[in-house]
C-alpha positions, 0 to 999 in steps of 0.5 A, a space after each residue: 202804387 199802393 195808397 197810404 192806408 194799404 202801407 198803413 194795414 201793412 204796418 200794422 200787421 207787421 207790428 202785430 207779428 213783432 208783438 205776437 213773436 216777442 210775447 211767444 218767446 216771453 213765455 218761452 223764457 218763463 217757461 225755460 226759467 221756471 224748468 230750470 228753477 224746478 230742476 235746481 230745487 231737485 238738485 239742491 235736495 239730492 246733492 250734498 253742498 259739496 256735490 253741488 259746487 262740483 256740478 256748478 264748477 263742470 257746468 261752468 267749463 262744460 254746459 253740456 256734460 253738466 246737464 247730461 249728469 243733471 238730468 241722469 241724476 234728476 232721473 235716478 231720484 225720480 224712479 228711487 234709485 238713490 239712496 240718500 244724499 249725492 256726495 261729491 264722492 259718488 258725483 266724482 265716479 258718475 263723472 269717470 263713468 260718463 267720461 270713461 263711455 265718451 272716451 270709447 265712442 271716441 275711439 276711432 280706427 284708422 
């Protein structure tokens, strides 16, 4: 049987772990917070008012197709592809171009 200062090291320890977990996943959020607030500064300087709305809108119905045109777009800003600011125009036909390539991996034969 274990003495009464063995379950209170044991304890201890325990909450010592809690404690560790939960400050490692704090700044894991922060860190996660402060990339997404990095990304949406990008954003707000390529995308016109209109574009930005649009995105907003996709990421509301559909997270991960709006993230994969924020990073594809955050991507052609990096390496000086773009010319100027997105309009919704041209955030409209990336859209068909995305969708037209996840149609055809959909595509199956039966």
């Amino acid at each position: 049987m274990m003495s009464e200062d063995e379950l209170e090291e044991i304890r201890r320890r325990k909450l010592a772990a809690i404690r560790e977990q939960a400050l490692r996943e704090q700044v894991q959020e922060h860190q996660r917070a402060e990339l997404e607030a990095q990304k949406e500064a990008i954003l707000r300087q390529i995308l016109t008012p209109e574009a930005r709305a649009r995105l907003m809108n996709i990421k509301m119905v559909k997270p991960e197709l709006a993230e994969q045109i924020e990073l594809q777009l955050i991507q052609l800003a990096g390496s000086g592809r773009l010319r100027g600011r997105v309009t919704d125009e041209q955030l409209k036909s990336l859209l068909l171009q995305i969708q037209g390539r996840e149609r055809e991996r959909k595509i199956s034969f039966r």
